[in-house]
TORKOL-4160 file (C-alpha; in steps of 0.2 Angstrom, whole numbers, padded with zeros to 4 digits, m for minus):
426
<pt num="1" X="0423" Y="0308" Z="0513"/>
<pt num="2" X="0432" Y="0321" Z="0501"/>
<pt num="3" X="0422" Y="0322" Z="0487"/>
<pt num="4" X="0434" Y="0326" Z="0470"/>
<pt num="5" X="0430" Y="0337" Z="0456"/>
<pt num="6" X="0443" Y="0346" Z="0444"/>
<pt num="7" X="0458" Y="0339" Z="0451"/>
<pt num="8" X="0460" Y="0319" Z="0451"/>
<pt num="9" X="0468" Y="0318" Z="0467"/>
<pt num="10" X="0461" Y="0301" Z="0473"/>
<pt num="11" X="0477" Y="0289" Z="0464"/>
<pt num="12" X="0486" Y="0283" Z="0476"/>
<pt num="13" X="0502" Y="0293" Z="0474"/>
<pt num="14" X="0519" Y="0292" Z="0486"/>
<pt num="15" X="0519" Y="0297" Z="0501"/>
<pt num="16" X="0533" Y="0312" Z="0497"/>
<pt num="17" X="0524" Y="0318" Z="0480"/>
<pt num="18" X="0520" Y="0335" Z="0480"/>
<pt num="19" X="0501" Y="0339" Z="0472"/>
<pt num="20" X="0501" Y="0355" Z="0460"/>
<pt num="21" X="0484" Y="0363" Z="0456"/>
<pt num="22" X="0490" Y="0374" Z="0439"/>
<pt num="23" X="0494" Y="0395" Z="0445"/>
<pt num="24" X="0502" Y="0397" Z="0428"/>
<pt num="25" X="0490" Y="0415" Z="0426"/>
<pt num="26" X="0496" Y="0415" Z="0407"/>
<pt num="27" X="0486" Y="0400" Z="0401"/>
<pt num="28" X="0469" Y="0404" Z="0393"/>
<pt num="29" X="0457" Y="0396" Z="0382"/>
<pt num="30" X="0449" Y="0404" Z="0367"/>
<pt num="31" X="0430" Y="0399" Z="0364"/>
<pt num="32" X="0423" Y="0401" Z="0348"/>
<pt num="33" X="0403" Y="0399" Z="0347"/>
<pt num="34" X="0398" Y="0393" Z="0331"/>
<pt num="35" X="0378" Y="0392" Z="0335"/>
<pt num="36" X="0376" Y="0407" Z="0323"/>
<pt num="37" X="0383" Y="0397" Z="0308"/>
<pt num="38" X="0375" Y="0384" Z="0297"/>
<pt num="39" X="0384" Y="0368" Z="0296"/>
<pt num="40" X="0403" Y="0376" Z="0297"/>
<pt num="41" X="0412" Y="0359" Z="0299"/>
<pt num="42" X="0404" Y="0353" Z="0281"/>
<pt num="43" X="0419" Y="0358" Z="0271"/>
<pt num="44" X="0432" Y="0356" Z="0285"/>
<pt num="45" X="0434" Y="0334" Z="0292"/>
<pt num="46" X="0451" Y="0339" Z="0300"/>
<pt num="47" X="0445" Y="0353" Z="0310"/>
<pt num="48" X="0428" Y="0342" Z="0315"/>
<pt num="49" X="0438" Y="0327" Z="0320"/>
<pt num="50" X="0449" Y="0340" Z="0330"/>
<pt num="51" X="0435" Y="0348" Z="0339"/>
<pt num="52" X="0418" Y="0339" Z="0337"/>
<pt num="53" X="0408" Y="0337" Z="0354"/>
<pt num="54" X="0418" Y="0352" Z="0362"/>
<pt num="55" X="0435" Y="0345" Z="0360"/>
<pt num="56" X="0447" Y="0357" Z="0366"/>
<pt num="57" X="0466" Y="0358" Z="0359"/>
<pt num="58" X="0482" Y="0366" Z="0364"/>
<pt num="59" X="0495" Y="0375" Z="0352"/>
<pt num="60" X="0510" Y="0385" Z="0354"/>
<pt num="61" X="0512" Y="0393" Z="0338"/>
<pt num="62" X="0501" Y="0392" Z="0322"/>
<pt num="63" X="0510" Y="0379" Z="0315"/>
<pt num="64" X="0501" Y="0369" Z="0329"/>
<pt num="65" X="0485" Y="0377" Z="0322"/>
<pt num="66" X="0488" Y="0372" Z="0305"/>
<pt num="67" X="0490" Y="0354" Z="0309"/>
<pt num="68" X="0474" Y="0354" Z="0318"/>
<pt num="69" X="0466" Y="0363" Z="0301"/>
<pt num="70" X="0466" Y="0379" Z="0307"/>
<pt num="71" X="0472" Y="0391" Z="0293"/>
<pt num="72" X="0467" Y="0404" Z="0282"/>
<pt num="73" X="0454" Y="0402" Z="0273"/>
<pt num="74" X="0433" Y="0404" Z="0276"/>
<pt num="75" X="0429" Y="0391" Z="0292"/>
<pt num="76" X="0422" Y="0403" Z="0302"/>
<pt num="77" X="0424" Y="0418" Z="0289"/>
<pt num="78" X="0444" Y="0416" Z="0294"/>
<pt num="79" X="0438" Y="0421" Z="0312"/>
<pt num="80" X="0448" Y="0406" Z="0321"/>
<pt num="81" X="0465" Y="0409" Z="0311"/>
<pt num="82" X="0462" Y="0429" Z="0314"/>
<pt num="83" X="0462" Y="0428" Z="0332"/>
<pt num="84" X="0477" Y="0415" Z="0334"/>
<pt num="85" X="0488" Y="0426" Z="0322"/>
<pt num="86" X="0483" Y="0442" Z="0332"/>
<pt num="87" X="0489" Y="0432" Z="0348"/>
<pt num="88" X="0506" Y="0426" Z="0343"/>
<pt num="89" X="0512" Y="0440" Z="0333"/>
<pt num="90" X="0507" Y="0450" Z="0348"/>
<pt num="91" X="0516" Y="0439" Z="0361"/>
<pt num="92" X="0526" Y="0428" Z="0353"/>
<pt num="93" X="0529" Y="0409" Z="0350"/>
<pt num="94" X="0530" Y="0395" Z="0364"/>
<pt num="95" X="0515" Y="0404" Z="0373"/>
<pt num="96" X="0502" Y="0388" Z="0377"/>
<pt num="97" X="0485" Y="0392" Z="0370"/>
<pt num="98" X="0471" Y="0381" Z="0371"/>
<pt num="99" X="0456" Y="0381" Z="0360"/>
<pt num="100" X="0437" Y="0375" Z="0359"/>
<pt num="101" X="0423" Y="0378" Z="0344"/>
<pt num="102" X="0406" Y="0374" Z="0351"/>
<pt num="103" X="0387" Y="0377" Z="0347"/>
<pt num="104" X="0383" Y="0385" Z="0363"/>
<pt num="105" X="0368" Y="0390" Z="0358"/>
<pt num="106" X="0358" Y="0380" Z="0371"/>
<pt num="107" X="0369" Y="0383" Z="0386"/>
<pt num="108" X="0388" Y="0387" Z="0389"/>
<pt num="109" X="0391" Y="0368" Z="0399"/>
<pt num="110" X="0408" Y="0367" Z="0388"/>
<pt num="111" X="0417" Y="0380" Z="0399"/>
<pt num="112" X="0414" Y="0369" Z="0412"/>
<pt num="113" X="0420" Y="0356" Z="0400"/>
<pt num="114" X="0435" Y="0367" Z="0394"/>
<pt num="115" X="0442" Y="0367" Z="0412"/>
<pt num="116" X="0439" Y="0346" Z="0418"/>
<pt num="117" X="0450" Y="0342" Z="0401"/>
<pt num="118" X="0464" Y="0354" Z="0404"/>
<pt num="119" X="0463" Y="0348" Z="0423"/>
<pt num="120" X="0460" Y="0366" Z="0429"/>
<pt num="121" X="0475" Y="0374" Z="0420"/>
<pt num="122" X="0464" Y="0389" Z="0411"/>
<pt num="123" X="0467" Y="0407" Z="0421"/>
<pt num="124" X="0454" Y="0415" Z="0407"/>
<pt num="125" X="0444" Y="0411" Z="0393"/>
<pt num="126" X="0441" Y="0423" Z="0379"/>
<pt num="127" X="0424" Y="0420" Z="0374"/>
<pt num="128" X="0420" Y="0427" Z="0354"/>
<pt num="129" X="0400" Y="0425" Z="0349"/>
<pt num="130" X="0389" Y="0431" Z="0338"/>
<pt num="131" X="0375" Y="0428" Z="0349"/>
<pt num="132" X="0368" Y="0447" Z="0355"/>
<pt num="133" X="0374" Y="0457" Z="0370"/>
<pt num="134" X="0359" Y="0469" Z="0371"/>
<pt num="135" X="0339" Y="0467" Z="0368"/>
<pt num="136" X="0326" Y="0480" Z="0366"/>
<pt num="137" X="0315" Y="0485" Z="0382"/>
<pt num="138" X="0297" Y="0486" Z="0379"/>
<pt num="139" X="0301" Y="0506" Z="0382"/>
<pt num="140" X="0313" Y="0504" Z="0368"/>
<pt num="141" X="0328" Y="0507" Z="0381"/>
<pt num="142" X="0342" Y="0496" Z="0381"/>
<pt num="143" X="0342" Y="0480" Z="0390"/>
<pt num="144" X="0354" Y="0464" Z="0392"/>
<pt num="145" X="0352" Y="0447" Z="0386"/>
<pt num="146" X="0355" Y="0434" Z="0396"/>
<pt num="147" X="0372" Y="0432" Z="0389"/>
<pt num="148" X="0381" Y="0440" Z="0403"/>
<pt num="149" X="0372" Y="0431" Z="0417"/>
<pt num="150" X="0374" Y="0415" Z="0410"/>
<pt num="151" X="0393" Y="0416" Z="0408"/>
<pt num="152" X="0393" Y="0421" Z="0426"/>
<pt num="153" X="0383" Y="0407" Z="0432"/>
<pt num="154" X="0397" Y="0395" Z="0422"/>
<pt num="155" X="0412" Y="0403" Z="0432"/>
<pt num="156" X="0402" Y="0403" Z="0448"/>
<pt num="157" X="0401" Y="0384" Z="0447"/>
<pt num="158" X="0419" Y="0382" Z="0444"/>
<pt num="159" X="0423" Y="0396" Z="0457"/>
<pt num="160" X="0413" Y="0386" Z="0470"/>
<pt num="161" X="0399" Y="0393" Z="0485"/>
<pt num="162" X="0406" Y="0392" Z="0503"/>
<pt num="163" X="0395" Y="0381" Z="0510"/>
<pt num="164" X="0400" Y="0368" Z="0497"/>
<pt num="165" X="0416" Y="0363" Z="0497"/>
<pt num="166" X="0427" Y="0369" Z="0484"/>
<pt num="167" X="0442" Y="0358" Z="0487"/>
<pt num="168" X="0451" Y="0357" Z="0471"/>
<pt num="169" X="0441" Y="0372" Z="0462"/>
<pt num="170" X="0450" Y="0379" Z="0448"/>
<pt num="171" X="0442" Y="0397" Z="0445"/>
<pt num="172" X="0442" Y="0407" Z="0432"/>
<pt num="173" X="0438" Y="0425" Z="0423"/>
<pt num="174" X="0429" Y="0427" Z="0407"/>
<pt num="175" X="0432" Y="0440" Z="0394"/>
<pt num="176" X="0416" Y="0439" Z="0383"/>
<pt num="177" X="0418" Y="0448" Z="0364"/>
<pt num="178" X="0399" Y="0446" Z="0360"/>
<pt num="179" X="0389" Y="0454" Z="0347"/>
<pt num="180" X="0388" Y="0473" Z="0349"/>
<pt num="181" X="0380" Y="0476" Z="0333"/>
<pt num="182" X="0363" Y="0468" Z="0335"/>
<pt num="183" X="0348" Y="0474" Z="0344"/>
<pt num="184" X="0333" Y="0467" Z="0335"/>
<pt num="185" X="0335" Y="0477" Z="0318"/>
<pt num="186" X="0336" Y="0493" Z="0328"/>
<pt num="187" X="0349" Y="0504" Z="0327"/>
<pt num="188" X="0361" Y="0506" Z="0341"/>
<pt num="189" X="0367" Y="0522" Z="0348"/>
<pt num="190" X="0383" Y="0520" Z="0359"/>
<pt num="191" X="0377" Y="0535" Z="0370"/>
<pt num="192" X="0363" Y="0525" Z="0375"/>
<pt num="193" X="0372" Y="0510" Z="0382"/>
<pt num="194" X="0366" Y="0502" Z="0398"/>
<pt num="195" X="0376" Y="0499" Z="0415"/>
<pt num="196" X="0384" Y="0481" Z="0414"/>
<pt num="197" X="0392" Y="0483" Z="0431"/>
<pt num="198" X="0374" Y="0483" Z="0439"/>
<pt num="199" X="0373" Y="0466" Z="0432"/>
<pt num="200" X="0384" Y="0462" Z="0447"/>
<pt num="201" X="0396" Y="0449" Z="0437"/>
<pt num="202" X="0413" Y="0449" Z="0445"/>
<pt num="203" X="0421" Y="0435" Z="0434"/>
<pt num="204" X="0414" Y="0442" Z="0417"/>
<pt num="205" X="0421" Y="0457" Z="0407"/>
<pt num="206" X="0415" Y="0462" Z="0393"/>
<pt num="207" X="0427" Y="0470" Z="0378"/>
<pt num="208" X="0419" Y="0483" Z="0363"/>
<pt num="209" X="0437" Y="0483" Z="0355"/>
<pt num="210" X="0440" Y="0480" Z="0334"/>
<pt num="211" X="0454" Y="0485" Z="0322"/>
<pt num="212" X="0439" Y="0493" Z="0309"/>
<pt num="213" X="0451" Y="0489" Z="0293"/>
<pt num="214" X="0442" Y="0485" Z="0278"/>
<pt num="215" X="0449" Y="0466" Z="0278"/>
<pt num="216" X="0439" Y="0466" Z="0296"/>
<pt num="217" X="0423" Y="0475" Z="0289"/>
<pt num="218" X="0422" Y="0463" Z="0275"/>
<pt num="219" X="0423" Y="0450" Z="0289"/>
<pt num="220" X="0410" Y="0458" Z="0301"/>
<pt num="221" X="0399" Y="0458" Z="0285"/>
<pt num="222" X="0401" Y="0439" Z="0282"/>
<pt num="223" X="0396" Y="0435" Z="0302"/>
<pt num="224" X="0380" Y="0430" Z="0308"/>
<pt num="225" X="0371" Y="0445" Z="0310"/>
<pt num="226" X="0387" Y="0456" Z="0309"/>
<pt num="227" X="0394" Y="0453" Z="0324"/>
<pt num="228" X="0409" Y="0463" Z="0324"/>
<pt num="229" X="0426" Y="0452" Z="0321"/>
<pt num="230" X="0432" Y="0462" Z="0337"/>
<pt num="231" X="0452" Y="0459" Z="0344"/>
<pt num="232" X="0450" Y="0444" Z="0357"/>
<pt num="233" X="0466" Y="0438" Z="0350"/>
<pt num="234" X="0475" Y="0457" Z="0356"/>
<pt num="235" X="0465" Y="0454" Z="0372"/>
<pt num="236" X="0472" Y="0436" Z="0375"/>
<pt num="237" X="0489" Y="0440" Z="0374"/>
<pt num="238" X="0488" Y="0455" Z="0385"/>
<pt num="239" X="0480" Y="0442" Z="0398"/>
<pt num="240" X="0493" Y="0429" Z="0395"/>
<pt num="241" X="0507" Y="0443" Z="0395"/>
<pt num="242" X="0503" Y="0450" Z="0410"/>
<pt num="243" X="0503" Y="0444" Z="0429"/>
<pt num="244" X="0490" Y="0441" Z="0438"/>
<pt num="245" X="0493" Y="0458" Z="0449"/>
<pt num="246" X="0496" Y="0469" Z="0433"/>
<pt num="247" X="0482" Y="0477" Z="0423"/>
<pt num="248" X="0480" Y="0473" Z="0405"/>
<pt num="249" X="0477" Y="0491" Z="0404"/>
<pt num="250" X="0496" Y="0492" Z="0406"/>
<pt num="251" X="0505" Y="0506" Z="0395"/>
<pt num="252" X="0521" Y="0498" Z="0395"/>
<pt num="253" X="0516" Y="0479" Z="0392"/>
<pt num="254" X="0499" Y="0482" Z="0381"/>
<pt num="255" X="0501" Y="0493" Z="0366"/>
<pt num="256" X="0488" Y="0487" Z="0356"/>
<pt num="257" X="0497" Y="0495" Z="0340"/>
<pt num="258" X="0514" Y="0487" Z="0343"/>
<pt num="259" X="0515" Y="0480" Z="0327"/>
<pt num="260" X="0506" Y="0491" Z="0319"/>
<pt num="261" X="0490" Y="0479" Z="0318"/>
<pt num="262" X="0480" Y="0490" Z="0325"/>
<pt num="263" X="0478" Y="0507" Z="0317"/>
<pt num="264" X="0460" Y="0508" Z="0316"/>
<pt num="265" X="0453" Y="0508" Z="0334"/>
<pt num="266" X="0434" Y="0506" Z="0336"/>
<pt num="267" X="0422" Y="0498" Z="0346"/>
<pt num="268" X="0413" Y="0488" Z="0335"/>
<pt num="269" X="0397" Y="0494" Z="0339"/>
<pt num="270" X="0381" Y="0497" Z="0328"/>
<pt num="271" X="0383" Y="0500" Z="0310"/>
<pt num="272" X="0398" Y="0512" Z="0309"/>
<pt num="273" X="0409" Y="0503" Z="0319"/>
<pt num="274" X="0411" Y="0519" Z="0330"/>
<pt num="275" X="0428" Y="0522" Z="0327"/>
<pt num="276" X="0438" Y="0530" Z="0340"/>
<pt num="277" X="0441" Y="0545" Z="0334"/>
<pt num="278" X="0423" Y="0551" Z="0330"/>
<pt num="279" X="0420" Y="0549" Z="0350"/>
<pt num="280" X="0423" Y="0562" Z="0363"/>
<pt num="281" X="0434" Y="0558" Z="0377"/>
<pt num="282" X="0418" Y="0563" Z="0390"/>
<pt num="283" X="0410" Y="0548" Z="0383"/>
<pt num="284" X="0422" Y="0538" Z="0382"/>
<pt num="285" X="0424" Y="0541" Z="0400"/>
<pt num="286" X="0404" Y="0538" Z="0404"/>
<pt num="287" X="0406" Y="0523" Z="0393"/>
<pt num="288" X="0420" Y="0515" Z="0401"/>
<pt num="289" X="0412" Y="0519" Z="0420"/>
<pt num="290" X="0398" Y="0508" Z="0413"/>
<pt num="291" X="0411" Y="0493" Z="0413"/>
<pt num="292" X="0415" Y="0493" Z="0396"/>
<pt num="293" X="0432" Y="0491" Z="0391"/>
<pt num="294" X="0436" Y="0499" Z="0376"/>
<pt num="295" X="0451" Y="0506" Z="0364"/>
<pt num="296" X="0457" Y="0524" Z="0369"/>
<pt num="297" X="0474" Y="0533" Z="0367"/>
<pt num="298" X="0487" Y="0545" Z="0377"/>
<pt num="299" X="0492" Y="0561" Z="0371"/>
<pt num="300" X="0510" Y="0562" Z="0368"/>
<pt num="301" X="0511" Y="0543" Z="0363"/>
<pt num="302" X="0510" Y="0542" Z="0346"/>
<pt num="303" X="0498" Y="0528" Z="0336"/>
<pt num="304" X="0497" Y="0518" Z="0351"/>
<pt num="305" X="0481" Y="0512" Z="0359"/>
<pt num="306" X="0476" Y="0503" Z="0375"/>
<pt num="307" X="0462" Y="0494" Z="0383"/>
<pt num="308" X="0454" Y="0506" Z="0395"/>
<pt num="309" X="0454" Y="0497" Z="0408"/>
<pt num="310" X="0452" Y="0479" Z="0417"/>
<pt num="311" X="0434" Y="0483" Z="0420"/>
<pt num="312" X="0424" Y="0466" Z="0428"/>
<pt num="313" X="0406" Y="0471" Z="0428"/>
<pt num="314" X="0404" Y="0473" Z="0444"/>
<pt num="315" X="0409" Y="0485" Z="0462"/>
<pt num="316" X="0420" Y="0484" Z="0474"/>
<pt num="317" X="0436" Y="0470" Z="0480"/>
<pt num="318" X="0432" Y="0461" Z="0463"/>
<pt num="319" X="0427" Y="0473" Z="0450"/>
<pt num="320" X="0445" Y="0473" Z="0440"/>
<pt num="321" X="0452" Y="0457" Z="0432"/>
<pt num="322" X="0470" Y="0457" Z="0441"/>
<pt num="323" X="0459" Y="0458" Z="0458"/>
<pt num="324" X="0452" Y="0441" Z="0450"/>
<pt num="325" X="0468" Y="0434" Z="0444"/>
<pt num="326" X="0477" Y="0437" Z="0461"/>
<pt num="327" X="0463" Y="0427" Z="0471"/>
<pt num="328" X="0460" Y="0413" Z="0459"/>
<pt num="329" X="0480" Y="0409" Z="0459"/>
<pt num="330" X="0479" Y="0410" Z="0480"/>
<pt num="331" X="0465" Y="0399" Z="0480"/>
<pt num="332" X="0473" Y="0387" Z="0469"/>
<pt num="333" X="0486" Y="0387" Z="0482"/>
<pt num="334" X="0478" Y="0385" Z="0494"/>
<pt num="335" X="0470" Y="0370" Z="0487"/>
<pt num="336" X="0487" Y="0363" Z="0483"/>
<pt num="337" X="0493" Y="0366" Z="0503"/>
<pt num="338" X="0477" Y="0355" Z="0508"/>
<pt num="339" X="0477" Y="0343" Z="0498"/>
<pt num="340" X="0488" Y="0330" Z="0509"/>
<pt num="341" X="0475" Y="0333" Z="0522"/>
<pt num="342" X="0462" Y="0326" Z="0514"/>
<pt num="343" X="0456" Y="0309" Z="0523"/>
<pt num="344" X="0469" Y="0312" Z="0535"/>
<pt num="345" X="0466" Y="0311" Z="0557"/>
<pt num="346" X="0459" Y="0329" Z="0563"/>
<pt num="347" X="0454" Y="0332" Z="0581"/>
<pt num="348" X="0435" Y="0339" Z="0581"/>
<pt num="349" X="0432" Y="0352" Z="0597"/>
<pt num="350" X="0414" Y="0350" Z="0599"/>
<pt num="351" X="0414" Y="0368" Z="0607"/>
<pt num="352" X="0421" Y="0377" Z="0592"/>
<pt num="353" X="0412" Y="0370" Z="0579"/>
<pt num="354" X="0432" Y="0367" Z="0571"/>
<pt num="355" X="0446" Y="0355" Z="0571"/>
<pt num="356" X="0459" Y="0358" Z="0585"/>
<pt num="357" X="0470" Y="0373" Z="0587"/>
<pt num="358" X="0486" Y="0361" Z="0584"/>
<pt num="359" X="0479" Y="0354" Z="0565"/>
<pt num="360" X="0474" Y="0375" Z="0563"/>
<pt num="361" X="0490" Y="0380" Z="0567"/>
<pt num="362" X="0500" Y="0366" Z="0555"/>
<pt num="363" X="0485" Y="0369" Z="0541"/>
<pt num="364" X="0490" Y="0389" Z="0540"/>
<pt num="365" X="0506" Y="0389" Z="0540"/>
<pt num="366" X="0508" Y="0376" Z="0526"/>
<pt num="367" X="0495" Y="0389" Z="0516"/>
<pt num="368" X="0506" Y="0401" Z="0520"/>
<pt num="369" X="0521" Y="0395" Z="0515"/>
<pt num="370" X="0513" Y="0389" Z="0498"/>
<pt num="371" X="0508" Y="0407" Z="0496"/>
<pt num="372" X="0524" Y="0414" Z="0499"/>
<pt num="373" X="0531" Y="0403" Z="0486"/>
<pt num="374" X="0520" Y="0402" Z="0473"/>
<pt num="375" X="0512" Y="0423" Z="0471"/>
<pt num="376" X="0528" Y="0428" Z="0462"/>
<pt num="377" X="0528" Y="0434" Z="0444"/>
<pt num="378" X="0538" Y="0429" Z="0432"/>
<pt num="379" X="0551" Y="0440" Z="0435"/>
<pt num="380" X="0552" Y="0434" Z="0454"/>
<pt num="381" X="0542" Y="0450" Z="0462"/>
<pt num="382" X="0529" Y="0445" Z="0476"/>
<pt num="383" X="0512" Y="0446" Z="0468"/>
<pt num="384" X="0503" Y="0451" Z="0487"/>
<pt num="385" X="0508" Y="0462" Z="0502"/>
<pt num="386" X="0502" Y="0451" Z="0514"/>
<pt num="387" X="0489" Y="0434" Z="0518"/>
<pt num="388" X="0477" Y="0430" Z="0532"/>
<pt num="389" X="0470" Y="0414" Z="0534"/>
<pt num="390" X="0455" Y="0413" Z="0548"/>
<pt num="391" X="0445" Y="0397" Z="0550"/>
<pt num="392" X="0426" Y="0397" Z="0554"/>
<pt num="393" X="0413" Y="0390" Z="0561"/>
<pt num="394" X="0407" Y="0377" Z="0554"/>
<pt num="395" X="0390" Y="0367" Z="0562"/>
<pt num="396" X="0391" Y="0354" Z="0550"/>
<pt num="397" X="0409" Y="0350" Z="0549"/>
<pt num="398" X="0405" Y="0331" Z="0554"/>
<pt num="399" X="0392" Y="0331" Z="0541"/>
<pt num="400" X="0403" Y="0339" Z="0526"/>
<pt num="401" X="0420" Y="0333" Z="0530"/>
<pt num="402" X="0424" Y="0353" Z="0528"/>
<pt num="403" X="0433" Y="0365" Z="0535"/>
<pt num="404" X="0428" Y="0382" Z="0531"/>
<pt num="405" X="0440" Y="0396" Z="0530"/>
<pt num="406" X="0441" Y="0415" Z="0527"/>
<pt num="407" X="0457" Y="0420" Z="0514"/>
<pt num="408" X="0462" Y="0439" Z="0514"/>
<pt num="409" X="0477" Y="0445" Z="0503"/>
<pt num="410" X="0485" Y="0461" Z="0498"/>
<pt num="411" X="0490" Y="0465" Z="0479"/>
<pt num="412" X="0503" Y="0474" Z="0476"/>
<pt num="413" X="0493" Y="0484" Z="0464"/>
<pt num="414" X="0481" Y="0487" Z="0478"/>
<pt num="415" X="0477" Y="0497" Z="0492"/>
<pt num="416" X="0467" Y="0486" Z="0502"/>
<pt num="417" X="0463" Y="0469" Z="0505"/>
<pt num="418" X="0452" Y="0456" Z="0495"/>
<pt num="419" X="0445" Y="0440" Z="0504"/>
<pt num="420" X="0436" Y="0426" Z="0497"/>
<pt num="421" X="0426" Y="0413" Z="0510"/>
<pt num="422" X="0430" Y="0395" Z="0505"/>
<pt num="423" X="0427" Y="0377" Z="0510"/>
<pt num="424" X="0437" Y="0361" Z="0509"/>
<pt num="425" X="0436" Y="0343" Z="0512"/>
<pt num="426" X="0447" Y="0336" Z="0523"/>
């Protein structure tokens, strides 16, 4: 029995209707945590009514936010309307973005929560906490909270485990601007940063990016512990401009300065800030290697900045965000293309441990031809180089009612092949 999760697709519907998992890669979520704040709905009805119990809303311009309460003024030290006006003067009106405020102080269940309300259409969610990065060792070295590990355990239950079928899973990446000026009343030095891609989180990436202007400072100062304002809002629009092959690192697409908002590159780390400029370009280097993406510049362009990279923090096939992007949106597919098997007649061949070669053969090429369709850009480009479905044993298949494949695409952007192993009900 085909057991549902993200996607309602257990309505009886015609037998013609064609089921749509969302592969729109440009719409995100932004996630304020509020658990470092002392009562900050008080003042503010409209925008507790809007968003109480994790409520999460969509807008397409700020005159969507303003009717939901969201403007400028001191909820959230004007954090919220900071980061939406950053967004939209960056990309643009008519772009959906959806928002959440949340006390996640105890657990991060509302990304979970974000995703079942918007039925799966979130790509990315921009994270912005106060809550720290970084702890002290008892050897005084640098060390992470549990920050990190805990967002990646989120996305991992949204991504889904092969052995457990994620039929209708709706993954996701998360881009987490925490606090990177707290470390338990130490000082932080920058040269001393540990290794976030050893924490092994593929769908985490982690941003030290802040336009230090004195409007932001006197911001950051307001913030529980200073946490550092940072640019999410720059960050999101760069996610929703791009596709989900292209880097958000791109020169052409994501000047960070474009309109001239950002003129004070730092990273927003320890009591200075650290500005750009007053950090060498080797450690810029050994910082970024670390899985840290941060502002930098080129020379030859003038006042323009970019991110450094698309850093997740992790090795290998996954440890860049389009690498993410490209996968989430061909399992979404994918999941689309199944979807009118499910509860359908399959031929079991005891000897394989699989269905028959017949519903194999009529399964992949409907994947196939989903894929072809649907990675495109929006310009019409082909988003991969090439697919290859393999289906695999599978002892319990008359135990889980599901199939278990094997997916390996090609990005453009990419010289090799990522593949992901996945299992559907059917």
């Amino acid at each position: 029995m085909a057991q549902l999760s993200y996607i309602d697709t257990g309505i009886k519907q015609k037998p013609d209707l064609t089921f749509n998992i969302p592969t729109d890669e440009s719409v995100g979520a932004f996630l304020f945590d509020i658990s470092g704040f002392d009562k900050p709905f008080e003042s503010y009805p409209l925008l507790y009514h809007n968003f109480q119990d994790g409520k999460i809303q969509c807008i397409k311009n700020m005159d969507d936010a303003l009717l939901l309460g969201i403007e400028n003024n001191a909820f959230l030290n004007g954090l919220v309307y900071y980061h939406l006006s950053q967004f939209f003067d960056f990309i643009g009106d008519n772009q959906e973005v959806y928002i959440a405020i949340a006390d996640c102080s105890k657990n991060w269940d509302v990304i979970q929560f974000m995703q079942q309300q918007v039925s799966g259409r979130l790509f990315h969610i921009g994270v912005w906490t106060s809550q720290p990065i970084w702890k002290l060792r008892e050897d005084k070295s640098m060390g992470f909270t549990s920050l990190i590990t805990d967002l990646q355990a989120q996305a991992d239950e949204i991504n889904g485990k092969i052995g457990v079928s994620t039929h209708t899973m709706v993954p996701l990446h998360i881009m987490l601007c925490g606090n990177s000026n707290y470390l338990g009343g130490e000082k932080i030095n920058y040269k001393k940063l540990p290794n976030a891609i050893e924490l092994n989180c593929p769908k985490v990436s982690i941003a030290l990016v802040q336009n230090g202007s004195q409007e932001v400072h006197q911001m950051q100062g307001s913030n529980p512990f200073q946490a550092p304002v940072t640019s999410l809002g720059l960050i999101m629009a760069c996610l929703a401009l791009c596709g989900a092959e292209e880097s958000i690192a791109s020169l052409e697409k994501c000047d960070l300065n474009k309109n001239e908002g950002f003129n004070n590159p730092e990273w927003g780390v320890g009591s200075t800030g650290t500005p750009m400029k007053n950090v060498h370009r080797v450690w810029a280097n050994t910082i970024s290697a670390k899985g840290y993406i941060i502002p930098i510049d080129y020379e030859g362009i003038e006042a323009s900045y970019f991110l450094s990279s698309d850093q997740t923090l992790c090795e290998g096939q996954f440890s860049t965000i389009a690498n993410n992007r490209v996968m989430h949106k061909c399992r979404r597919a994918v999941c689309t293309a199944l979807i009118p098997y499910v509860n359908s007649n399959h031929i079991y061949v005891p000897g394989t441990h699989n269905i028959s070669t017949t519903s194999i053969a009529i399964i992949t090429d409907s994947i196939n031809t989903i894929l072809d369709s649907v990675m495109k850009n929006k310009k019409g480009q082909n988003q991969i180089d090439g697919r290859v479905v393999t289906f695999l044993d599978n002892d319990d298949l008359l135990e889980t009612d599901a199939i278990s494949m094997k997916l390996e695409v090609g990005p453009v952007n990419y010289s090799g092949f990522i593949s992901e192993e996945v299992s559907h009900d059917i």
